[in-house]
N, C-alpha and C positions, 0 to 999 in steps of 0.2 A: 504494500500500500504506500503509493508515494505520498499521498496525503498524511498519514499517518508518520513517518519518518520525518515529512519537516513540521508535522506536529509536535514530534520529538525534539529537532533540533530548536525551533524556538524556545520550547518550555529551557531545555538546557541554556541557551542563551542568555534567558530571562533570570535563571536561576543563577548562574552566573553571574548576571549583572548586578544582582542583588545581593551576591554572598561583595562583591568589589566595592559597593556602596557600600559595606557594613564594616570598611575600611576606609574609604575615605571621611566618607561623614564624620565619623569620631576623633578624626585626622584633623580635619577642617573645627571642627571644635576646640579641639586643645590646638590649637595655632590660634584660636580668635581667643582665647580666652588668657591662655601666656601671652600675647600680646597686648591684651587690653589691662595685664600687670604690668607690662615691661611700662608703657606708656606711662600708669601712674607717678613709677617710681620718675623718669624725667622730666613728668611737670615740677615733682616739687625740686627737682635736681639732687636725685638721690647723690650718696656718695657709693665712690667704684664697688664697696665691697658689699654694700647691698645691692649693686647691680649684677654684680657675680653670683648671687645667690640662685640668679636664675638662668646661670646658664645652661643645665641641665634640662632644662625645657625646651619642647619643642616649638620654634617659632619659623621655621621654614629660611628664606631671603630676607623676613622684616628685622631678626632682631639685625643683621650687618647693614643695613640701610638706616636701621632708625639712631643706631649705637654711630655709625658712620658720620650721619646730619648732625649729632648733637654735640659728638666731636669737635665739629666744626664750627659750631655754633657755640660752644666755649673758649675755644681758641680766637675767633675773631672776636669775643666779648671781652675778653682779655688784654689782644692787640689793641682794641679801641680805646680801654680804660685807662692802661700803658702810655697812648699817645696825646690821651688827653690829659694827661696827669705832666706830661713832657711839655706840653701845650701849655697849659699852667701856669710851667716853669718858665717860656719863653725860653724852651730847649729844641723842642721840635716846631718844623711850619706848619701853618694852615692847612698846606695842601697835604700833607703826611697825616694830619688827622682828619680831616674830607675822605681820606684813599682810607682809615681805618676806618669811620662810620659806615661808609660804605659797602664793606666787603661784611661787615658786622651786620646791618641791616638785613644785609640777601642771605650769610648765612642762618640769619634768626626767621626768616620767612622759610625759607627753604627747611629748616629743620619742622617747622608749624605746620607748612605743609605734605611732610613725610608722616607727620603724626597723623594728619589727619586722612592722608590717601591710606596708611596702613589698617587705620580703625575701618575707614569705609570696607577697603577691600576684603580684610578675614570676616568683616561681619556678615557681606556680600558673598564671600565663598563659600562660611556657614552655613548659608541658605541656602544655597544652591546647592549645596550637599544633601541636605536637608531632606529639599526638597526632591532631590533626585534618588534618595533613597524608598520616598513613600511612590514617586510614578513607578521605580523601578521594582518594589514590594507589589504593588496593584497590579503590573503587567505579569509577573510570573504568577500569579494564581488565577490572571487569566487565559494566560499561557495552558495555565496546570488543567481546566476548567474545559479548554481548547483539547488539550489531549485526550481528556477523558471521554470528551464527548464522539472522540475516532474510537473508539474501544479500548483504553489503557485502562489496568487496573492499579491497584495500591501495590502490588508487587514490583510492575513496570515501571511506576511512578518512583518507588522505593530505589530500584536500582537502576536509574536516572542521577540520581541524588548522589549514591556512591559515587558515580563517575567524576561526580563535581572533583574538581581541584581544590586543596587544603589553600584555604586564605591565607590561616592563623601562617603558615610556611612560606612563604613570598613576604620577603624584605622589600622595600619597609611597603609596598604596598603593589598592587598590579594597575595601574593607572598610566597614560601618557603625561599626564605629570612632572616634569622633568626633575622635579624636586623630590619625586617618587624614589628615587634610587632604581637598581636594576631589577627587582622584583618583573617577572614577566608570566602570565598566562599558560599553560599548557594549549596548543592548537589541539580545537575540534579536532582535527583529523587523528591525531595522536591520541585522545581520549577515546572516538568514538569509531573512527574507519578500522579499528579489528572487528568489529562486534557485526558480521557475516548475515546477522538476521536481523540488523536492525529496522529495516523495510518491511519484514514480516509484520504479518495481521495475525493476531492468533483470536480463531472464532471459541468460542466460550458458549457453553450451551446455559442454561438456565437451570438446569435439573440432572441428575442424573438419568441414563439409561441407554439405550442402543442406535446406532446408528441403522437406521433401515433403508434408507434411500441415498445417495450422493449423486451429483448434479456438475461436478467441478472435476476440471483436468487441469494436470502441469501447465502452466503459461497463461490458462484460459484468465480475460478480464472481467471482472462480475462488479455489480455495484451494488448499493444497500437494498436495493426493491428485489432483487434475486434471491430463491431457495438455493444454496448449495448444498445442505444436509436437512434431513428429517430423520429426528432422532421421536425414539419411542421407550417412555416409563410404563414399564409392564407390571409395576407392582402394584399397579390398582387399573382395574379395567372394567369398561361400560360392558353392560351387557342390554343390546337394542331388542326389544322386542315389541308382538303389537298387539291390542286386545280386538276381540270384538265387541261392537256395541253394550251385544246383552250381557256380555260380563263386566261392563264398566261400573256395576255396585260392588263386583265384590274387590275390584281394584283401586286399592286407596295408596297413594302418596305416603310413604312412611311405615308402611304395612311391611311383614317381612316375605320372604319369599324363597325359595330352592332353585337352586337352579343344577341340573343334569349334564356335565360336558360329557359321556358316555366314554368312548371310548378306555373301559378300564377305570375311571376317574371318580371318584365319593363325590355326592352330593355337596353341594357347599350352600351357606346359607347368606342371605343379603341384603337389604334392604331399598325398597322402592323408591327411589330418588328424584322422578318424575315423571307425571301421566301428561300428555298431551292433550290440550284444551278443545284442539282441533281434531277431526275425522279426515283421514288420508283420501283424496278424493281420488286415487289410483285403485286402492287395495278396501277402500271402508273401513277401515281397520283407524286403532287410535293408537301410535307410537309413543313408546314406555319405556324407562330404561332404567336398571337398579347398578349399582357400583359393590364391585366383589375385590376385595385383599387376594392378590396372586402372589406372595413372597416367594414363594417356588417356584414362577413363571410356569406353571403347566399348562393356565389357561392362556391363549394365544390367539392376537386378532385375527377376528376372521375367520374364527373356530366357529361350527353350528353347534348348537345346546338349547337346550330343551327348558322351559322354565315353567314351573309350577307356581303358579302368584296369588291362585281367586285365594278368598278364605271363606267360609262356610257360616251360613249364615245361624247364629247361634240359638231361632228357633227352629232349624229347621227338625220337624218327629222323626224321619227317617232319614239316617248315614250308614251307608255301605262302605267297603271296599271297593276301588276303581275296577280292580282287577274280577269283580263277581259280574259285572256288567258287559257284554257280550253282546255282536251283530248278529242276528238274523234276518235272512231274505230283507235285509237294508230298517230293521228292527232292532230297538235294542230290549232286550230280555237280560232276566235273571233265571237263576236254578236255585227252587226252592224244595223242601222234601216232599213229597205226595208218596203215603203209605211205604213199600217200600224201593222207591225208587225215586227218582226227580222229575218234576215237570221244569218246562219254560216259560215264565210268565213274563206278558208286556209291561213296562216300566218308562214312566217320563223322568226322564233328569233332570238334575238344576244343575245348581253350580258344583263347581269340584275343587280340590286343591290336589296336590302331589300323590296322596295318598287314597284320599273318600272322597265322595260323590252324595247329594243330595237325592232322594226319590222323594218325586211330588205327588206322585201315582206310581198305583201296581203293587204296594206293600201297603203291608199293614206294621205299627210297631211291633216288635218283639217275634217277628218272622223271621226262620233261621234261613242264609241263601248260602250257596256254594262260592266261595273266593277262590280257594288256592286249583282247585280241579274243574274251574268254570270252562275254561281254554278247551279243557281234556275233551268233557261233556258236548260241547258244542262241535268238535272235529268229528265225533263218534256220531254225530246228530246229520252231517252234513254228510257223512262216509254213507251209512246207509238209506240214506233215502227217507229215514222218518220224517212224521209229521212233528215241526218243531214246536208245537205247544199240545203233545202229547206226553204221556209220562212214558219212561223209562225204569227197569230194573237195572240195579248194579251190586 
């Protein structure tokens, strides 16, 4: 991502520039501030060796300009006093103490206004430091802001940072500055041209789980509105299905449910997550769908499975087993005992769930019917030719 890479190299820049501010600045202070001592002490015309006290401080070219003006500015104060004291005498001429007012004069301006360019200027570089500490603070976290919003994470960001150059290690500071001393920068290229992947994009999924799809080849260019991967979390998985109309009371939202992936696979249990407001104008049908825990990944999209969902409505007098209910001649019948054998009797059903079935007709309570050997009954029924609602010995 070439976007991405001088999204990188700005933020370093910026971060850069701002670790280089957080030396100047403070530079530019203690030079406004030892200066704005040094100055004290030559208004009241220190003596040498309270001027000495500061010479350990840092004051840049001002203290040898201002110590330099004042020099001279006692020396011709001197010459002057000298020549008029000679003057006095009727030792020296006119013109000898005219040529000492003189040279006294310009060096007393001249020193006043070394004072005063010096004050202007550290207070003026102050600022400017200052000031170019806080633009250059506000660009790198928009810089950072810039990266992040290419795809950088707090890793990236992190070790971005390493790469910076040690400040505190550059004498006396990295600035063009000439007063800087030799302190110099490590070049970008030297910091950052080994780093082979710096251009890379690395896509980051949101979740865990499997890659299913990929869309991207070596070289190919892709931009943000492009799928290149479709990744799939299998540890929890919809399961879509659809009801019919007439069984839309016994399916409730929140209701529990079974669902059958056959194949070898137990039953698992789940809960109804939503019923569709709407009727599928394709199928009639109203699309349903419960959410099932797969920590084992056994259930897999796209699998067919079976869901048991109604539930049974809690008055209804008669519940069978599913399995005691049985087709004939496009009929559904039960087997009940008649003397000793079984008949097939007609039966309406209602709703059902995994297990039982409602009879709304055709039983009575407390009628015994055949479950487990209903299948049997009915093969034996079709094999010979009986009449299916006659009885049977067995």
């Amino acid at each position: 991502s070439e976007e991405l890479a001088e999204a990188k190299l700005d933020f370093y820049a910026k971060e850069t520039e701002v670790g280089c501010c957080r030396i100047t600045a403070p530079r530019a202070r203690s030079i406004f501030e030892n200066t704005a001592k040094l100055l004290e002490l030559l208004k009241k015309e220190a003596s040498q060796e309270e001027l000495h006290q500061l010479d350990a401080l840092e004051m840049g070219a001002y203290r040898g300009k201002l110590l330099t003006a004042y020099a001279e500015y006692l020396a011709s104060r001197e010459n002057y006093e000298r020549e008029k004291n000679l003057r006095d005498k009727a030792i020296a001429s006119g013109q000898e103490l005219l040529a000492a007012q003189t040279a006294y004069n310009k060096a007393r301006e001249d020193f006043f206004a070394t004072m005063d360019t010096a004050r202007y200027e550290t207070m003026l570089a102050y600022s400017e430091a200052a000031q170019a500490q806080v633009v250059a603070e506000f660009g790198a976290v928009a810089a950072e802001k810039r990266l992040r919003l290419k795809g950088a994470d707090d890793a990236m960001v992190q070790r971005l940072r390493s790469l910076m150059p040690n400040m505190e290690s550059l004498e006396p500071c990295p600035c063009d500055d000439p007063e800087c001393g030799e302190g110099k920068l490590p070049s970008v290229t030297e910091t950052l041209g080994k780093d082979e992947r710096f251009a890379w994009y690395a896509l980051r999924a949101p979740f865990a789980g499997y890659v299913t799809e990929k869309h991207l080849s070596l070289g190919e260019r892709v931009d943000g509105a492009e799928s290149v991967f479709a990744i799939a979390d299998t540890s929890s998985v919809w399961v879509r299905f659809n009801v019919y109309p007439k069984d839309l009371a016994a399916i409730k939202q929140g209701d529990g449910a079974q669902v059958d992936p056959g194949v070898g696979e137990a039953r698992r249990e789940g809960t109804i997550a939503y019923v569709s407001p709407i009727v599928d104008e394709a199928t009639r049908t109203v699309p349903a769908r419960l959410v099932l825990d797969n920590p084992d990944g056994a259930l897999r999209p796209g699998m067919y499975v079976t869901v048991h969902a109604a539930s049974l409505p809690a008055s209804a007098p008669v519940v069978i087993p599913r399995a005691a209910v049985q087709t004939l001649d496009g009929e559904k019948v039960v087997f009940i005992e008649e003397g000793d054998g079984f008949e097939a009797v007609l039966v309406t059903v209602g709703t059902a769930n995994g297990e039982h079935v409602t009879v709304t007709s055709g039983l009575n309570p407390g009628q015994r019917v055949v479950a487990g050997g209903a299948f049997d009954l009915k093969a034996a029924i079709v094999s010979s030719g009986l009449d299916p609602h006659a009885g049977h010995g067995h």
